[in-house]
Each structure stands twice: as C-alpha cells, then as structure tokens.
N, CA, C and O atoms as CSV, one atom per row, in Angstrom:
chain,resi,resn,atom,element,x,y,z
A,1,UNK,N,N,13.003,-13.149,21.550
A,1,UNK,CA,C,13.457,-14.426,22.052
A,1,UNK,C,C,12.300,-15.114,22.776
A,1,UNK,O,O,11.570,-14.507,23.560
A,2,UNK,N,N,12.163,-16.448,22.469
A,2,UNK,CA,C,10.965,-16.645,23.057
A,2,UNK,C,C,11.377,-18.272,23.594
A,2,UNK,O,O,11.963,-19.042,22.832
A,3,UNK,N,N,10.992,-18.660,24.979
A,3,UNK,CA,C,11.282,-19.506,25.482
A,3,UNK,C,C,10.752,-20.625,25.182
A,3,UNK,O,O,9.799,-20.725,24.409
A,4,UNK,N,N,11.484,-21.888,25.943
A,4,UNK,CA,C,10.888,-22.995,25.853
A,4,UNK,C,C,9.768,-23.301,26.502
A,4,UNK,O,O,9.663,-23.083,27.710
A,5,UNK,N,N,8.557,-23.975,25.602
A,5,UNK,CA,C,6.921,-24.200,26.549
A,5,UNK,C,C,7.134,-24.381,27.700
A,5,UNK,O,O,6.829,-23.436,28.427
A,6,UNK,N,N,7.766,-25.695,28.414
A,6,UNK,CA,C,7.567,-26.079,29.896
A,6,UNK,C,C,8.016,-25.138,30.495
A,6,UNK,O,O,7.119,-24.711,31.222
A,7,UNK,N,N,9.257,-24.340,30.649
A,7,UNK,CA,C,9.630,-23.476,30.814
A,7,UNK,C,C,8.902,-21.925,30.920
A,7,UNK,O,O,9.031,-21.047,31.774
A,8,UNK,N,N,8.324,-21.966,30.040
A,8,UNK,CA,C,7.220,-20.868,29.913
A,8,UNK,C,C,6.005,-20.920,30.829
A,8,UNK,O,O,5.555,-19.966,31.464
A,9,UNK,N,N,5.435,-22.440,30.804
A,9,UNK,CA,C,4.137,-22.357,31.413
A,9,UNK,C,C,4.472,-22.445,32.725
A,9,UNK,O,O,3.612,-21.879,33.400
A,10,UNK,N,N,5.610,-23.048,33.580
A,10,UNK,CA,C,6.175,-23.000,34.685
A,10,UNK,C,C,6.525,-22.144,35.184
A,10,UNK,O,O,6.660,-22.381,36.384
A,11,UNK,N,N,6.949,-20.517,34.742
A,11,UNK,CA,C,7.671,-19.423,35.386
A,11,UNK,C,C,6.656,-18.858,36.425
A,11,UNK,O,O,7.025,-18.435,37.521
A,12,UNK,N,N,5.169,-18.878,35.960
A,12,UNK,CA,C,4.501,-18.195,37.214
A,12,UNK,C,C,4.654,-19.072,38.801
A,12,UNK,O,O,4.666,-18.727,39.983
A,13,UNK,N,N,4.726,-19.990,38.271
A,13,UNK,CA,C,4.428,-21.315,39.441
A,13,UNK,C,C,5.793,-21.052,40.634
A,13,UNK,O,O,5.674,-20.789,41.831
A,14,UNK,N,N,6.973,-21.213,39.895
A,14,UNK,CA,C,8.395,-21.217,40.066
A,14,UNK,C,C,8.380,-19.320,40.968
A,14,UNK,O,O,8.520,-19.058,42.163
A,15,UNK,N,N,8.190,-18.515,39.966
A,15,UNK,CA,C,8.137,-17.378,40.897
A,15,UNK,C,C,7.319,-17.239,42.523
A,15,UNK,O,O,7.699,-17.126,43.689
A,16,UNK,N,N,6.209,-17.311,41.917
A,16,UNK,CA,C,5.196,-17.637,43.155
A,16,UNK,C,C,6.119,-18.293,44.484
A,16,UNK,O,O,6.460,-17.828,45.571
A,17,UNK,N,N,6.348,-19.739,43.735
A,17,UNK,CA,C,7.215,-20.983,44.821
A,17,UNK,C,C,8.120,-20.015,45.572
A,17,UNK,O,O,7.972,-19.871,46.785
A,18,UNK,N,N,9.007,-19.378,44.930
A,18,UNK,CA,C,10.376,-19.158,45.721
A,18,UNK,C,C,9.850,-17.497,46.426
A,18,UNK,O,O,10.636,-17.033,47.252
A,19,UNK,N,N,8.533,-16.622,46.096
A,19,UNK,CA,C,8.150,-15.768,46.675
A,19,UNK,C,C,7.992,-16.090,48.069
A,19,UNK,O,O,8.309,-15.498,49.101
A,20,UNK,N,N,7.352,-17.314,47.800
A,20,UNK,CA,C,6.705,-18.007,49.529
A,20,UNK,C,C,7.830,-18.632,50.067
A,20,UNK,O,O,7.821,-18.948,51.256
A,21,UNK,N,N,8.615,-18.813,49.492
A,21,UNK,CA,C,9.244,-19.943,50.210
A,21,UNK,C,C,10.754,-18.474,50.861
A,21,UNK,O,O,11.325,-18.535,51.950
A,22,UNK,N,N,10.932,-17.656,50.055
A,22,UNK,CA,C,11.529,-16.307,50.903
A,22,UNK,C,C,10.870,-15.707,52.059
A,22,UNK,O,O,11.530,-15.598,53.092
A,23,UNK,N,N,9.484,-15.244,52.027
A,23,UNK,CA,C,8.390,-14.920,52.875
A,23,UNK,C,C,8.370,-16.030,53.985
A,23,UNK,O,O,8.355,-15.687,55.168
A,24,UNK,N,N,8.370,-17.135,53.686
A,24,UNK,CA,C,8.674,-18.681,55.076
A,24,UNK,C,C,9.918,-17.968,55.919
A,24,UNK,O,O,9.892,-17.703,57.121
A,25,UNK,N,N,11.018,-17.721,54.992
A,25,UNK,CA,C,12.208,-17.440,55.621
A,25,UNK,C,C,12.166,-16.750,56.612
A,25,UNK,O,O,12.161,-17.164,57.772
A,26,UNK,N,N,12.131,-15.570,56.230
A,26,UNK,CA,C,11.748,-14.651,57.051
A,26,UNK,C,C,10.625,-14.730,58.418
A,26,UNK,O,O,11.038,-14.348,59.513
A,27,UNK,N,N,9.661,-15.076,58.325
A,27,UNK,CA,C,8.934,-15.285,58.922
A,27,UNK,C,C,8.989,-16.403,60.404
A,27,UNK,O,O,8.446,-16.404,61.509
A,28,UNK,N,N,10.087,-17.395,59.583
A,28,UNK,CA,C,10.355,-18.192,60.777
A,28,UNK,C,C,11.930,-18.264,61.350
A,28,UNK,O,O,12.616,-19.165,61.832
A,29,UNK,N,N,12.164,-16.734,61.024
A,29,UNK,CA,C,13.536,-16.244,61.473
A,29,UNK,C,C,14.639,-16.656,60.985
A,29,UNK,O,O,15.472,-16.652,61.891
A,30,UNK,N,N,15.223,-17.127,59.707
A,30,UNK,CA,C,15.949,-18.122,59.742
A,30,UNK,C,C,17.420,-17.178,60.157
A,30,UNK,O,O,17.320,-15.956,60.263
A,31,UNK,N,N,18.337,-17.657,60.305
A,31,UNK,CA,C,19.266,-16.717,60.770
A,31,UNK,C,C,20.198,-16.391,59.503
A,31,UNK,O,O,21.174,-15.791,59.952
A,32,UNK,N,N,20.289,-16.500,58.416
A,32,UNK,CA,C,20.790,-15.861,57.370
A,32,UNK,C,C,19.792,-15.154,56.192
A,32,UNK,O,O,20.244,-14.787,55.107
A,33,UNK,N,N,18.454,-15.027,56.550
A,33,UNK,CA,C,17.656,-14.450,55.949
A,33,UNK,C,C,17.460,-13.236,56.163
A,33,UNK,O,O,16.795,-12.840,57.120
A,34,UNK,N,N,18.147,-12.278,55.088
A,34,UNK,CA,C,17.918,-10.763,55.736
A,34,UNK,C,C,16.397,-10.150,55.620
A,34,UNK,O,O,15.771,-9.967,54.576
A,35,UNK,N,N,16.021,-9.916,56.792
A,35,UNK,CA,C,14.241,-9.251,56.722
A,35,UNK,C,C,13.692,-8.626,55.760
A,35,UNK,O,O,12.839,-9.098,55.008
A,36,UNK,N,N,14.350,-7.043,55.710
A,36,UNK,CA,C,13.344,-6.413,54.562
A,36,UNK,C,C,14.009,-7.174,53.015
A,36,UNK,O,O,13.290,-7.340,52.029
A,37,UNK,N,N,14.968,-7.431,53.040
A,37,UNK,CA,C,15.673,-7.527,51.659
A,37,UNK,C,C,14.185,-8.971,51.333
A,37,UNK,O,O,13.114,-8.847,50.739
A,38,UNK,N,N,14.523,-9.646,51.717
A,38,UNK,CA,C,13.396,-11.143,52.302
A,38,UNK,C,C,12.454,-10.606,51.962
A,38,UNK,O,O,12.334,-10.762,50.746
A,39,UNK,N,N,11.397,-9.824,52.515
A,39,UNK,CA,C,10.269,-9.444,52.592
A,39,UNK,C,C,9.665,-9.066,51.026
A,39,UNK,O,O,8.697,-9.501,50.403
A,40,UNK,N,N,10.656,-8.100,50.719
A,40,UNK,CA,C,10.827,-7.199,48.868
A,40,UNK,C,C,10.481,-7.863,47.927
A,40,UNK,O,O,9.548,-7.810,47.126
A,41,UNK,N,N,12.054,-9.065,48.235
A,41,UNK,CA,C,12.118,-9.465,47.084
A,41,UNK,C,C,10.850,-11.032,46.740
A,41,UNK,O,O,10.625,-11.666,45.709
A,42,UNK,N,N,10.327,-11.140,48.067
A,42,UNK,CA,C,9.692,-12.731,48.342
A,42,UNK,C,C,8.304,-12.075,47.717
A,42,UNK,O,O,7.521,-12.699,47.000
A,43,UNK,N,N,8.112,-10.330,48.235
A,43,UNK,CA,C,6.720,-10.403,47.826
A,43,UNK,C,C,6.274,-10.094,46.254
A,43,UNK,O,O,5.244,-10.252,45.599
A,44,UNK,N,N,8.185,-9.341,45.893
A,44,UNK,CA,C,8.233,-8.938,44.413
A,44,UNK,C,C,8.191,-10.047,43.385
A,44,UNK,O,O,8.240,-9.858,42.169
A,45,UNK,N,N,8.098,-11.201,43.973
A,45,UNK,CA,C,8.295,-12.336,43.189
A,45,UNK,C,C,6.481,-13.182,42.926
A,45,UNK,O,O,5.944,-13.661,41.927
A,46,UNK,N,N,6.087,-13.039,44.175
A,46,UNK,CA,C,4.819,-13.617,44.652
A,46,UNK,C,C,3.967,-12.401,43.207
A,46,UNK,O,O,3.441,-12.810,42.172
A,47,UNK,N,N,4.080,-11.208,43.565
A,47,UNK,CA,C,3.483,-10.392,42.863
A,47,UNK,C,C,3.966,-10.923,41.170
A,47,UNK,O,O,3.080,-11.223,40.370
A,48,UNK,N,N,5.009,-10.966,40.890
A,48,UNK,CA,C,5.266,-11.021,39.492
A,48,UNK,C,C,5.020,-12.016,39.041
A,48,UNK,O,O,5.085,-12.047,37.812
A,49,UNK,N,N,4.597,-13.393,39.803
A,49,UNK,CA,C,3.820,-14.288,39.378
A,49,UNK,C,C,2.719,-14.254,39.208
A,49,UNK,O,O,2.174,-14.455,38.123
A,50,UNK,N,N,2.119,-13.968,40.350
A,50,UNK,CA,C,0.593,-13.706,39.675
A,50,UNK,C,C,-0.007,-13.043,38.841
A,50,UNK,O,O,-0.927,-13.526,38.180
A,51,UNK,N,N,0.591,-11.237,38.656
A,51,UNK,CA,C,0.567,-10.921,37.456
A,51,UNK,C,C,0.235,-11.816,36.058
A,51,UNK,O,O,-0.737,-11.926,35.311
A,52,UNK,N,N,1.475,-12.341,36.124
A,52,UNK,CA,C,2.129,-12.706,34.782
A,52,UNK,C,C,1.116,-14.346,34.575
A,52,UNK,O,O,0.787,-15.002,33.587
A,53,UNK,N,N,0.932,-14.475,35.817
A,53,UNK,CA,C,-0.460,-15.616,35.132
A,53,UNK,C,C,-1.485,-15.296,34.873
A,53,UNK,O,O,-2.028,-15.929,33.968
A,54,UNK,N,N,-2.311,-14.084,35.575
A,54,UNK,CA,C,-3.331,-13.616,35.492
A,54,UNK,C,C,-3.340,-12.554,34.006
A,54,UNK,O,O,-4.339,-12.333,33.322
A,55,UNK,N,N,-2.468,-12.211,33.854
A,55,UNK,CA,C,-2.335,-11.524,31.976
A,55,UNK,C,C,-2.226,-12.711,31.561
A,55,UNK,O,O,-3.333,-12.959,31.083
A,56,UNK,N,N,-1.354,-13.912,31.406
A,56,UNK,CA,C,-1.452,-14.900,30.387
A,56,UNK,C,C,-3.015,-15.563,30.518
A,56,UNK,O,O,-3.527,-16.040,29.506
A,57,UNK,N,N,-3.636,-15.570,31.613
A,57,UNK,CA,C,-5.136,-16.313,31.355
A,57,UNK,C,C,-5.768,-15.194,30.531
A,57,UNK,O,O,-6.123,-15.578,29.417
A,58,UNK,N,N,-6.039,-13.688,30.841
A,58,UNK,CA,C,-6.693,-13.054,30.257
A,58,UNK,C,C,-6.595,-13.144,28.701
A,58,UNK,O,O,-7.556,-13.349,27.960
A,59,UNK,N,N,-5.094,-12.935,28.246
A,59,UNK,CA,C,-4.909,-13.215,26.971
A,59,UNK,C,C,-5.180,-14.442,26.360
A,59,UNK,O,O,-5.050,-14.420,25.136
A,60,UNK,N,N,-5.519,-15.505,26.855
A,60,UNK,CA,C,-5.531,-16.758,26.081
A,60,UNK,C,C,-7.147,-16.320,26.293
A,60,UNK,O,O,-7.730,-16.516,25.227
A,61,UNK,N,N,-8.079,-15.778,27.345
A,61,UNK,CA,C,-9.907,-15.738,27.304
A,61,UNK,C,C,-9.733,-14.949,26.051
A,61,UNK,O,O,-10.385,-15.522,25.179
A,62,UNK,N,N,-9.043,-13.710,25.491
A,62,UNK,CA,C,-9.260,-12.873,24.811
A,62,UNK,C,C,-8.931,-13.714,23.603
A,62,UNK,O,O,-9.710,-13.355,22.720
A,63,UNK,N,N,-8.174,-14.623,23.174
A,63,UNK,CA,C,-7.689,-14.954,22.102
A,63,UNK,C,C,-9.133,-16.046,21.420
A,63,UNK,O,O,-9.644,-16.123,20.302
A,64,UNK,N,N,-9.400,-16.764,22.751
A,64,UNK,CA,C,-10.506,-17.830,22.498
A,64,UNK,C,C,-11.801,-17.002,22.056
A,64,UNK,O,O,-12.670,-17.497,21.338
A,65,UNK,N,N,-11.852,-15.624,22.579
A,65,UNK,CA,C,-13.315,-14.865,21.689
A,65,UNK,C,C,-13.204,-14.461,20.744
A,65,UNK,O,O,-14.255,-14.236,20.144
A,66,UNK,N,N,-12.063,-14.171,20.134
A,66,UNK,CA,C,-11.965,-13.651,18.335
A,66,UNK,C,C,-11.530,-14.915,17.504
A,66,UNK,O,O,-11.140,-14.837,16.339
A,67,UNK,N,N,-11.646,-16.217,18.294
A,67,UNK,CA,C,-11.695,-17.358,17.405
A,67,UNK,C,C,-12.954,-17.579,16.979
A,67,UNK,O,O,-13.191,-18.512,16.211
C-alpha cells in the first residue's frame, strides 16, 4: 500500500511537529499531560521522524548514484 505524495513527503515533518509539541507539554507542565507517557511517546515520535527522513534522503543520494 503506498500512500499519497503530500502525505508521504509530510509524515516526517508532522511526526517531528507533534514529538515537540508533546515534549512542550510536558515541559511546561500542562495539567493534563501525563509526564513519562509525554516524554516516550513525544520523543518516540521526534525519533521516528528523523529516522524516517534521514533513510528517505539516504535512499534518494543512493538512487541519484546508480543513475
């Protein structure tokens, strides 16, 4: 199954966004933001964005040298 482009090229951005924007939460106490749950999932998100951009750049450098 393979997604729609904007959609696609947007997911790192979108993950990242709502990593930080959980990590804000927390950080500036909000009072329905649970801490570690906050912390996990804000940094599991931050992480799975960057990943997932940093493999999609590698793969598109790798694709542009066997052109």
């Amino acid at each position: 199954m393979r997604l729609p482009k904007p959609l696609y090229e947007g997911m790192p951005f979108l993950l990242i966004g709502v990593g930080i924007f959980l990590v804000a939460l927390v950080l500036n106490r909000y009072e329905h933001a649970p801490t570690l749950v906050g912390w996990l999932v804000g940094l599991a998100a931050i992480v799975a964005g960057a990943f997932t951009l940093a493999a999609r750049i590698y793969s598109r450098m790798q694709r542009k040298r066997q052109d």
